[in-house]
NUDO-555666 format. One record per residue (C-alpha): residue number from 0; z, x, y. Coordinates in Angstrom, 2 decimals. Each point is the difference from the previous one (the first is absolute). Example, Ala and Ser with C-alpha at 12.3 -4.5 7.8 and 13.67 -1.06 7.14 Angstrom:
NUDO-555666
R   resi         Z         X         Y
R      0      7.80     12.30     -4.50
R      1     -0.66      1.37      3.44
***
This chain:
NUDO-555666
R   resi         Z         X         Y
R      0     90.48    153.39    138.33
R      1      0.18      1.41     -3.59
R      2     -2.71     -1.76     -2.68
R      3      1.26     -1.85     -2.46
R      4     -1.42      1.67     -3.19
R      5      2.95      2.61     -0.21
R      6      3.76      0.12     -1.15
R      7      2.60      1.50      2.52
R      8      2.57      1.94     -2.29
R      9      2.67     -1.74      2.35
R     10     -1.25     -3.53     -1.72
R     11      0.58      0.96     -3.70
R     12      3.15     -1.00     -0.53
R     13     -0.94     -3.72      1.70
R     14     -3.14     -0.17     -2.43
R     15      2.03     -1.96     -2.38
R     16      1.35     -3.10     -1.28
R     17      2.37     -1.85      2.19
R     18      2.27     -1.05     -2.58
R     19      0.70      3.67     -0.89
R     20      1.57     -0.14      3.40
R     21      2.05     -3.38     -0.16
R     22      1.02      0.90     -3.88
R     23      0.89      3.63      1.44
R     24      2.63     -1.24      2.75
R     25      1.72     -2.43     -2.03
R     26      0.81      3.50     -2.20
R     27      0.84      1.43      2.88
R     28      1.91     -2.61      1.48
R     29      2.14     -0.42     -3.59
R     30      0.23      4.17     -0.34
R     31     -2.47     -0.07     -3.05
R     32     -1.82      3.17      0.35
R     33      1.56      1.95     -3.27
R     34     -3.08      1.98     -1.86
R     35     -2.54     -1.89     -1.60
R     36     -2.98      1.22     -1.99
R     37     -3.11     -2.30     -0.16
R     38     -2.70      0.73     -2.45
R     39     -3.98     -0.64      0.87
R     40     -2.20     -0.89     -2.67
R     41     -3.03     -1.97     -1.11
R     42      0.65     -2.89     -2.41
R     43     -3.22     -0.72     -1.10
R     44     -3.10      2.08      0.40
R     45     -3.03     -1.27      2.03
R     46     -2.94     -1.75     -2.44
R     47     -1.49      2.35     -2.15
R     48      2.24      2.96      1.07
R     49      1.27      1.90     -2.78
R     50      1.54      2.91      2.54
R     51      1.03      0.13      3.32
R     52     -0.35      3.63      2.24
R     53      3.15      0.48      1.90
R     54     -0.74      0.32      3.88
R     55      1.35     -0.43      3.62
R     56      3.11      1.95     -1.03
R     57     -0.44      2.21      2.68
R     58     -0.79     -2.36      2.72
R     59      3.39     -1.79     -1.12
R     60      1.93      3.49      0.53
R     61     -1.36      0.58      3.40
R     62      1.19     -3.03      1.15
R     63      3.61      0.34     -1.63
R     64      0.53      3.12      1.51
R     65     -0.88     -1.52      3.82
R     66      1.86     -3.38     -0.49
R     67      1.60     -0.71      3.07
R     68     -0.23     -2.69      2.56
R     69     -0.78      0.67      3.11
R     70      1.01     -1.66      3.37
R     71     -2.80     -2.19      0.23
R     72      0.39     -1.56     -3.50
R     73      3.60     -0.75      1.00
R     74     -0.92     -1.64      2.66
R     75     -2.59     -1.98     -2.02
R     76      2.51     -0.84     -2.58
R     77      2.27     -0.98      2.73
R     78     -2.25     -2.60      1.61
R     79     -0.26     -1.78     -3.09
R     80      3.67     -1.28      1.09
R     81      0.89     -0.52     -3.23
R     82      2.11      3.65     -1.14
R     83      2.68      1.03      1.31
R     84      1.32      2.78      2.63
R     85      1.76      2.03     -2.72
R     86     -2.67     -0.07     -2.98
R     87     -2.74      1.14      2.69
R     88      2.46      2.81      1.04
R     89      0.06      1.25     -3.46
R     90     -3.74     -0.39     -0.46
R     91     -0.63      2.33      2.98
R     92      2.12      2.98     -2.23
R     93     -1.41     -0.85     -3.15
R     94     -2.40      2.58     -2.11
R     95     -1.00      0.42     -3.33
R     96      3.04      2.15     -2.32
R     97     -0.86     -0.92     -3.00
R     98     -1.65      1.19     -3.01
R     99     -3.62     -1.04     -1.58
R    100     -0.93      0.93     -3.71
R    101     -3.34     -0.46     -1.06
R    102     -3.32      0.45     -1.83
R    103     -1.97      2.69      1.89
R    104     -3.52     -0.89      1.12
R    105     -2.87      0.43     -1.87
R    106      2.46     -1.00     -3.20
R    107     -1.13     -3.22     -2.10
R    108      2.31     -2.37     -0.44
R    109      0.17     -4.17     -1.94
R    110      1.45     -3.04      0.08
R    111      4.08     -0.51      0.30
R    112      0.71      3.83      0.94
R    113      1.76      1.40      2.61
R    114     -2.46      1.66      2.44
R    115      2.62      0.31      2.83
R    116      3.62     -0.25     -0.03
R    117      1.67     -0.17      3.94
R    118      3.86      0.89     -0.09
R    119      1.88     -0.57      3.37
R    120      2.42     -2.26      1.72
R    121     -0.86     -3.28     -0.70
R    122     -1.21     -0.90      3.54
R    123     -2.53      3.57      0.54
R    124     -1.67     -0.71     -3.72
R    125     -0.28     -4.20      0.70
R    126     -1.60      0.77      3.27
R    127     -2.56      2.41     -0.71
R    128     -1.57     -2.42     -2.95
R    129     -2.62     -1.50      1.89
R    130     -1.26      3.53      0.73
R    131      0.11      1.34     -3.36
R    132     -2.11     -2.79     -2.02
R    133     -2.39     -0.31      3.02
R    134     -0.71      4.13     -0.47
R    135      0.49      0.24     -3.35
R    136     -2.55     -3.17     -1.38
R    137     -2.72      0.30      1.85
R    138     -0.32      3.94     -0.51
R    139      0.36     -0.37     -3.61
R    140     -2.29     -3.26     -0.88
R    141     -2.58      2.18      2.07
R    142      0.38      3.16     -1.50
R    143     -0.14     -1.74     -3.22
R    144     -3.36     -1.71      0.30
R    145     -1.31      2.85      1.20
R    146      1.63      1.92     -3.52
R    147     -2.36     -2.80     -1.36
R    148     -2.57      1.19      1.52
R    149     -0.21      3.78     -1.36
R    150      1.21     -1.50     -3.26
R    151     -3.37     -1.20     -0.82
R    152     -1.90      2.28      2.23
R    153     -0.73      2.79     -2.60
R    154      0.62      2.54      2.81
R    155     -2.56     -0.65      2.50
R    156      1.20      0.08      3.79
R    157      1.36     -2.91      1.28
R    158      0.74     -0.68      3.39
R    159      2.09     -2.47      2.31
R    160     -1.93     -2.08      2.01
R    161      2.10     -2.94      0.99
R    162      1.13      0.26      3.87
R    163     -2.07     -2.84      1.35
R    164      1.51     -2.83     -2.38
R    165      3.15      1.90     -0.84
R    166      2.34     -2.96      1.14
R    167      1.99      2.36      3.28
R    168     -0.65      2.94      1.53
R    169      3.12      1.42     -1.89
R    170     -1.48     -1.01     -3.32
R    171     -2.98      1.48      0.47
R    172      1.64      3.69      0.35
R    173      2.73     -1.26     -3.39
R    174     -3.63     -0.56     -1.84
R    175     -1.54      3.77      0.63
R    176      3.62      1.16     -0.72
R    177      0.76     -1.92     -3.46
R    178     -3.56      0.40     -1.38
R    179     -0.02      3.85      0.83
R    180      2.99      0.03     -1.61
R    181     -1.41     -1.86     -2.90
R    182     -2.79      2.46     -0.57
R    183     -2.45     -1.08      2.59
R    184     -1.99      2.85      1.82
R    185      0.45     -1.35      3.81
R    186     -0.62     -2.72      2.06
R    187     -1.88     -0.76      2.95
R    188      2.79     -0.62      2.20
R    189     -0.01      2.77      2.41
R    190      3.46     -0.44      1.17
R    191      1.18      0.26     -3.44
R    192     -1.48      3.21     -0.37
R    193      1.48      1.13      3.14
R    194      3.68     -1.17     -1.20
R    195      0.26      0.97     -3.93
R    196     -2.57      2.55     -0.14
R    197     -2.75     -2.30     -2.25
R    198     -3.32      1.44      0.06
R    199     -2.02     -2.78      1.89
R    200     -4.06     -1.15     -0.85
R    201     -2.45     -1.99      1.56
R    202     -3.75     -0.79     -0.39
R    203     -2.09     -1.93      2.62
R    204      0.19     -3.91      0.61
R    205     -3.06     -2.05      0.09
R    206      0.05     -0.94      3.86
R    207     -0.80      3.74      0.53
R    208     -2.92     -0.53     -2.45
R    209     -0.81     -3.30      1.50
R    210     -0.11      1.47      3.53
R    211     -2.23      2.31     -0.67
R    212     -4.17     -0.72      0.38
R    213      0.26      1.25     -3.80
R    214      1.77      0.69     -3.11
R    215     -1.66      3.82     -0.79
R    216      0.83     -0.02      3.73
R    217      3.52     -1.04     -0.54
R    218      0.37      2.46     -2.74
R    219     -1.44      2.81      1.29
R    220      2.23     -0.21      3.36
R    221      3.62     -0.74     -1.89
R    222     -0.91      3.27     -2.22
R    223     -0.97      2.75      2.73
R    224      3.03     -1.29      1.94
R    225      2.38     -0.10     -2.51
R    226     -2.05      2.19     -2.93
R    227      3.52      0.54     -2.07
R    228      0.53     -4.01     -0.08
R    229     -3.63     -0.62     -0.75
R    230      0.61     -3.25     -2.13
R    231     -3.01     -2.15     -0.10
R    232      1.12     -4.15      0.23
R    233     -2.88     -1.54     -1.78
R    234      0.35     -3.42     -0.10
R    235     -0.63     -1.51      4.07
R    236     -3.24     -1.18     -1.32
R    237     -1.63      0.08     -2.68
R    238      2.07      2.59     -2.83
R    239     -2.47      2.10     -1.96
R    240     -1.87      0.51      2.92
R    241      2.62      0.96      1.80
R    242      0.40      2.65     -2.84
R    243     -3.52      0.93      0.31
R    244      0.11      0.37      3.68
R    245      3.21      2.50     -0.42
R    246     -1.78      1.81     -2.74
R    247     -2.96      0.71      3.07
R    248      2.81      0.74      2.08
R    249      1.88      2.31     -2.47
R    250     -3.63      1.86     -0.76
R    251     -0.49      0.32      3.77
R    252      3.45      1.37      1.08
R    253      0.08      2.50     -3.21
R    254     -2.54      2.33      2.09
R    255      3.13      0.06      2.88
R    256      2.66      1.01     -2.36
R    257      1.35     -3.25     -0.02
R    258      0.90     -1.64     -3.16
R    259      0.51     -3.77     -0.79
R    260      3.37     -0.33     -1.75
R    261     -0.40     -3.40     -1.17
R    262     -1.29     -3.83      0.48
R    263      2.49     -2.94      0.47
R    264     -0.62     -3.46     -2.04
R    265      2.01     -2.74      1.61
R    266     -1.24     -3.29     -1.09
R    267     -2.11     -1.78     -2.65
R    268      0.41      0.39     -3.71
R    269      1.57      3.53      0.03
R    270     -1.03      1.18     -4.07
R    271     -3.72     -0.97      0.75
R    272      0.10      2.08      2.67
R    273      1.54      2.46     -0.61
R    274     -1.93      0.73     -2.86
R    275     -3.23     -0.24      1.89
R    276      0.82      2.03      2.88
R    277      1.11      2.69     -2.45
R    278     -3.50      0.01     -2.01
R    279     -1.57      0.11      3.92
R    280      2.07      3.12      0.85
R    281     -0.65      2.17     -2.97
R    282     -3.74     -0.96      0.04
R    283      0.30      1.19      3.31
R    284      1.60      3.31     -1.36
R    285      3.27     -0.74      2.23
R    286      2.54      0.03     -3.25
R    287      2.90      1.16      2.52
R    288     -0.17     -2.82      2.00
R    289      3.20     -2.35     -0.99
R    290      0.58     -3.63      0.04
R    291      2.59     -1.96      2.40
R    292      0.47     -3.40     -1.04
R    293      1.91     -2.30      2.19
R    294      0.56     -4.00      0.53
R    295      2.59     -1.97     -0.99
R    296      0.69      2.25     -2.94
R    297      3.27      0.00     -2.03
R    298      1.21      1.97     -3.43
R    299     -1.44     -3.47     -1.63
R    300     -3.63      0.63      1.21
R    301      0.43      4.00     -0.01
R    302      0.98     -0.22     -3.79
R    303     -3.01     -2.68     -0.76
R    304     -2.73      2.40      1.84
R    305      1.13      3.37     -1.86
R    306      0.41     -2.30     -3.32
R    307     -4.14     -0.89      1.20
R    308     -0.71      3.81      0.16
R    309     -0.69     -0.27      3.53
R    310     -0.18      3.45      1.85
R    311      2.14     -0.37      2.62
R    312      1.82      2.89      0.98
R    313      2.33     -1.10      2.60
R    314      1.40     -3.47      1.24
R    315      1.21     -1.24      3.16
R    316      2.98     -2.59     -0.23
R    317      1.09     -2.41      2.93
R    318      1.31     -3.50      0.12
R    319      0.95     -0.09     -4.02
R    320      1.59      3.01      0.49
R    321      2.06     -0.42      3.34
R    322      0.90     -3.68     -0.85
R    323      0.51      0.79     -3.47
R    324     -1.80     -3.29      0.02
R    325      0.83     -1.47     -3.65
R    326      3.47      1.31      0.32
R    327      1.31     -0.04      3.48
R    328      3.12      0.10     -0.81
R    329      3.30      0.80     -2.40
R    330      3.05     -1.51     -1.01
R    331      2.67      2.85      1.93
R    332      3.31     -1.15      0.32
R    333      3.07      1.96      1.74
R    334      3.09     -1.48     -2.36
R    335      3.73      0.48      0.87
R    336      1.28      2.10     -3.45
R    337      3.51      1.29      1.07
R    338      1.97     -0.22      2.56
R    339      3.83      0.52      0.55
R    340     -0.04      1.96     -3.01
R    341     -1.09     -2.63     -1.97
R    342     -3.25     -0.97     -1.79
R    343     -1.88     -3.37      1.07
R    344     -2.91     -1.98     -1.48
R    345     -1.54     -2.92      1.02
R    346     -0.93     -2.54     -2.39
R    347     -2.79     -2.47      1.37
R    348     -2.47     -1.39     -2.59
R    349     -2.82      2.45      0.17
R    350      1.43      2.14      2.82
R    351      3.02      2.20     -2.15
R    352      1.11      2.99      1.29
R    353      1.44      3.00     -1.74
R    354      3.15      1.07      0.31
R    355      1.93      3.09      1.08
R    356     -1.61      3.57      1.04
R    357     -2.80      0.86     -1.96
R    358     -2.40      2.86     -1.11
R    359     -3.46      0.07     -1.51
R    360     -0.59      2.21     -3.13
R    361     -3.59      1.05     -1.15
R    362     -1.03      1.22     -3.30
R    363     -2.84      2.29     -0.78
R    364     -1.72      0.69     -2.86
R    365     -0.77      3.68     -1.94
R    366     -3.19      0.02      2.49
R    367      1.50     -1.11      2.98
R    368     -0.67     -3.92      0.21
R    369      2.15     -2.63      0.61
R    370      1.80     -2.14     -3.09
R    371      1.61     -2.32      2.22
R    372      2.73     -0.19      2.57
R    373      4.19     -0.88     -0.39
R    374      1.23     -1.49      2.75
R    375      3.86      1.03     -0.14
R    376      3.39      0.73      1.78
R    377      0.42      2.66      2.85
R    378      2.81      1.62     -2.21
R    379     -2.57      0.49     -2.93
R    380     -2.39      2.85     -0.46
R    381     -2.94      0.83     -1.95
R    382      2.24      2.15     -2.33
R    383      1.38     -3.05     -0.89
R    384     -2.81     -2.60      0.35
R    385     -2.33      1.96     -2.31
R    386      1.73     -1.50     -3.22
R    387     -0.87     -3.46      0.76
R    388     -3.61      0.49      0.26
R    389     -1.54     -0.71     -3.17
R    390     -0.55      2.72     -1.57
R    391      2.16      1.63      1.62
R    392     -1.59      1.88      3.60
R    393     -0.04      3.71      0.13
R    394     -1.00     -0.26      3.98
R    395      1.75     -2.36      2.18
R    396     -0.29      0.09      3.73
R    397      1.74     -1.81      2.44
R    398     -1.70     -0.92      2.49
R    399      1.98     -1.27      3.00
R    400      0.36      3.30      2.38
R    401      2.82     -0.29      3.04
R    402     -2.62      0.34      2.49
R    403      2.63     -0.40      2.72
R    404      3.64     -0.02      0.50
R    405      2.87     -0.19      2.79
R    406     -2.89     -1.34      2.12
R    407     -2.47      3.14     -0.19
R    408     -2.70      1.13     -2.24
R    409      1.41      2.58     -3.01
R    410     -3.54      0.89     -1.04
R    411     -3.15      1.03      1.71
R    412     -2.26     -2.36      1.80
R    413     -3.17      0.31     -3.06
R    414     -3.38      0.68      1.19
R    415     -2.44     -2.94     -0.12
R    416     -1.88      2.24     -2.48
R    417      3.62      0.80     -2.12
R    418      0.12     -4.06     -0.71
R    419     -4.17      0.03     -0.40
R    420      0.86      2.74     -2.94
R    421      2.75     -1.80     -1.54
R    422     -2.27     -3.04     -0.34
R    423     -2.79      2.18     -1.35
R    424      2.76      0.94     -2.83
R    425      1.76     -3.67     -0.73
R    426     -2.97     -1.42     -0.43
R    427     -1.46      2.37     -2.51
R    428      3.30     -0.44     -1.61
R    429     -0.73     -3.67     -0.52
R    430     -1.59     -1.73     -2.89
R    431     -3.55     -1.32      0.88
R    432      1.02     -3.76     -1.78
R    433      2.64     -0.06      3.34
R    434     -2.84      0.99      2.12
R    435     -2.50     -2.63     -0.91
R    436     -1.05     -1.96      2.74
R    437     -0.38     -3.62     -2.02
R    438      2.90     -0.91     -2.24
R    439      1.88      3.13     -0.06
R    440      2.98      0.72     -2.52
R    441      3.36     -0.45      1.03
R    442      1.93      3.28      0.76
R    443      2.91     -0.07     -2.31
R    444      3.37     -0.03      2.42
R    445      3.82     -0.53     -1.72
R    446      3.21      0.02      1.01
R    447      2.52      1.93     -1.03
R    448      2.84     -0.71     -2.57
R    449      2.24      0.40      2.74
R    450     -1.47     -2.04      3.05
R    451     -0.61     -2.94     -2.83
R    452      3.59      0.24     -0.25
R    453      0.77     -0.49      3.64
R    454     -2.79     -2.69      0.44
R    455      2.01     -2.10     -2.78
R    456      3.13      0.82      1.97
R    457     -0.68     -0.66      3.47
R    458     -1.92     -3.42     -0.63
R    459      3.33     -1.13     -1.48
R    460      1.48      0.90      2.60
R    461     -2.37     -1.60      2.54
R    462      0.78     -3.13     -1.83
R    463      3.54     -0.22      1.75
R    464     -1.45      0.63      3.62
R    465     -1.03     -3.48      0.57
R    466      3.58     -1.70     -0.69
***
């Protein structure tokens, strides 16, 4: 019998919401099915967020273009007695034909843009929405605490550590892949290397240490086996002696041709240490030997320790990081704009939508940087957006790509390390005050002349559709 801890691609289409299923036969059942385009956004971004990293846009493709429901989810469906004969008939024909427009990966994006626009009969885009926020939010919250992360960390190598609390199986491999994206070196996760191509690391843990008679023991048997991963963990006992003892050990080995790459710290008060084990290396004349620090680090730690002049050179990054623990979450929504030809909004307190078919406009500066962001019309451009920045933008892009259309991709499939590069460039691109990691500035997003216009219009409008 299969385990549990895996997804059959003939179950994606039932991983979903059952009313997407009750709302989409009553379409079908009334003919409703004309094109509709719904738009997927964040409202509000997470505490102290001033950025989001777009991710999970290819995940979201891969599934589009192998929609279909197989036998056995028919049957499921059908032994929920509560759908009829004919609907079922035309789920087991359905695919994917329509078309997606959005942000590429690795792009940055803020609050009340369109990341994602889906444009297909009604009934393929409203039943594929479950699918696209699931994919699309956790990928991106991840990928941007771990843009956190190298934000503060001055360039020294970070890694992904989370696996073992990441909260799934699945979200363990979506944290290697969003915080490589987001500028992180690897991970850990060995299966992630083996899918995307990250470059994987790992040290020693302390019941290898602890099994051992002793620590210069332990040491000395972890580096001749493995004399290119030689990283010392320190801290099973006592710290500084630990340091000491792989200082003996590093002296010893040296002789063999075998040289000590660095020592771990993984507990205790990280900046004391740190700084101690450094003065104990260089006494000891081993300058080359680098420090690992790990243990329940995040970027709010990382930034206080390098702010401390602590010489760490790399960190390891787990449960903060894969939980994205003080923002697990963001406010994505997958809104109905047009449909039948016609723009919709919905007007909730606190919940309205934007209307009509939309594109995202970008200025940048004489040096490259982002001014701030237009969110517009499909039918404009950025020849004539530029005139309502203020002054008036020289370099306008928009940044909503058709990704995928008639039900198939229209560009290449990007390379894990394509999106990694585009990160590495949108992020230098950004202002550090939208970086900040406490109290950022807000990223300065309008709307256009134009879509004000058809706001105005359309909530008129929407006052007449509860008579």
């Amino acid at each position: 019998m299969p385990i549990d801890l895996r997804l059959d691609p003939d179950e994606v289409p039932l991983l979903n919401d059952l009313y997407e299923f009750t709302v989409s036969a009553a379409f079908f059942e009334r003919g409703m099915n004309a094109p509709a385009s719904f738009d997927v956004g964040v409202r509000r971004l997470p505490p102290n967020r001033g950025f989001m990293v777009m991710a999970g846009v290819e995940r979201v493709l891969e599934v589009l273009e192998n929609f279909h429901f197989e036998e056995s989810a028919i049957a499921h469906l059908e032994s929920l007695g509560i759908f009829k004969a004919d609907f079922l008939d035309f789920l087991r024909k359905l695919r994917f034909t329509g078309t997606v427009r959005a942000m590429r990966e690795g792009s940055l994006f803020f609050a009340g843009e369109v990341v994602m626009e889906v444009r297909a009969p009604l009934i393929e885009a409203q039943i594929i929405e479950p699918i696209v926020l699931n994919q699309l939010g956790i990928a991106s919250v991840l990928a941007t605490k771990a843009a956190r992360c190298f934000a503060v960390g001055q360039g020294r190598r970070l890694v992904e550590f989370g696996l073992r609390r990441a909260q799934g199986a699945d979200a363990g491999l979506l944290a290697a892949r969003s915080s490589y994206l987001a500028g992180f070196h690897g991970s850990s996760n060995v299966l992630a290397g083996k899918r995307y191509g990250i470059p994987v690391f790992g040290t020693m843990s302390h019941s290898f240490i602890m099994a051992h008679q002793g620590e210069r023991r332990a040491f000395e048997d972890f580096a001749r086996s493995f004399p290119k991963l030689s990283t010392m963990l320190v801290d099973t006992y006592d710290t500084l002696r630990g340091v000491h003892n792989a200082v003996d050990v590093a002296r010893k080995l040296k002789a063999d041709g075998i040289n000590i790459q660095a020592i771990r710290l993984d507990s205790g008060n990280l900046e004391q240490l740190s700084k101690q084990s450094r003065r104990i290396l260089d006494d000891a004349g081993l300058r080359d030997v680098a420090i690992f620090a790990s243990g329940n680090l995040d970027e709010y730690k990382i930034a206080e320790l390098l702010a401390a002049g602590s010489p760490i050179d790399a960190f390891g990054i787990g449960t903060a990081l894969s939980t994205s623990d003080d923002a697990p979450a963001a406010d994505y929504t997958y809104k109905l704009s047009d449909y039948a030809g016609r723009p919709r909004l919905k007007t909730s307190a606190g919940k309205i939508s934007l209307p009509g078919r939309k594109q995202v406009f970008r200025a940048l500066d004489g040096q490259g940087r982002y001014r701030g962001d237009i969110l517009g019309l499909i039918d404009e451009s950025p020849a004539s957006i530029r005139r309502e920045f203020r002054p008036e933008a020289e370099n306008v892009t928009a940044m909503l790509e058709v990704l995928f259309e008639d039900g198939k991709r229209v560009v290449p499939q990007p390379t894990l390390e394509e999106s990694r590069q585009r990160f590495l460039r949108s992020f230098e691109a950004l202002d550090p005050r939208f970086k900040a990691i406490r109290s950022p500035d807000s990223y300065p997003v309008k709307h256009s002349a134009a879509l004000g216009a058809m706001i105005i219009g359309e909530k008129l409008r929407a006052e007449t559709l509860q008579d």
